[in-house]
N, C-alpha and C positions, 0 to 999 in steps of 0.2 A: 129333775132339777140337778142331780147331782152328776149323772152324765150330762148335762151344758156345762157346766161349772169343768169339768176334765176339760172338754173341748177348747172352752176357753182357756186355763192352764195351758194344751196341747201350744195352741193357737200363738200366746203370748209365748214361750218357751222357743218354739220355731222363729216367729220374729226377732226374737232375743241372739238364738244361734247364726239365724242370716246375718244379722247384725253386727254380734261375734269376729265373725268368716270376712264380713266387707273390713271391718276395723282392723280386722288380721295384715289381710291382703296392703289395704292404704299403707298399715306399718312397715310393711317389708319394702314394699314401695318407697316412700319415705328414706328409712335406712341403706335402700338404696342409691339415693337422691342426695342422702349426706354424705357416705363414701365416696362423690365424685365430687363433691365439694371440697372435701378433704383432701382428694388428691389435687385438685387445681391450686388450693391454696400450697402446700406443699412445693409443687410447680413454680407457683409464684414466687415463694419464698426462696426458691434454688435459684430465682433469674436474679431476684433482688441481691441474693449475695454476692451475684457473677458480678452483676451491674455495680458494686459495693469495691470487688476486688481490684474492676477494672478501673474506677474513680482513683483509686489509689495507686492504680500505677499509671497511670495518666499524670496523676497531679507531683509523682516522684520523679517523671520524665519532663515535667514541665520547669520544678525548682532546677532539677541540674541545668538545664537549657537556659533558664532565668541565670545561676552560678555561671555558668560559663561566657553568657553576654554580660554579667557586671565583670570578670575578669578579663574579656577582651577591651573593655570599654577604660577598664585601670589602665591597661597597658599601652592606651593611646593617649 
């Protein structure tokens, strides 16, 4: 009786460790999967500031352009 009773411990302990091992593995995985997340947002957020800088000098090229057609248009 009491060697089945180890066996089963054995038994359930091994399942436990397989267990363990796959949950390990998924995790590393996972934290793998978050790092390139990480980095894409990252990514993102470098385009978004370009896309940010260039609005702005877009739109300081546009006021002089807009200033200098209301001063041509004074002057006629």
């Amino acid at each position: 009786m009491e060697l089945e009773n180890f066996g089963k411990l054995e038994e359930r302990i091994g399942g436990l460790l397989k267990t363990y091992e796959e949950l390990k593995a998924k995790n590393n995985t996972l934290k793998e999967e978050l790092k390139l997340k990480e980095l894409k947002i990252k990514e993102f957020k470098e385009r978004l500031e370009r896309s940010e800088k260039e609005k702005g000098v877009v739109r300081e090229k546009v006021d002089g352009l807009i200033t200098r057609l209301d001063g041509l248009i004074q002057n006629v």
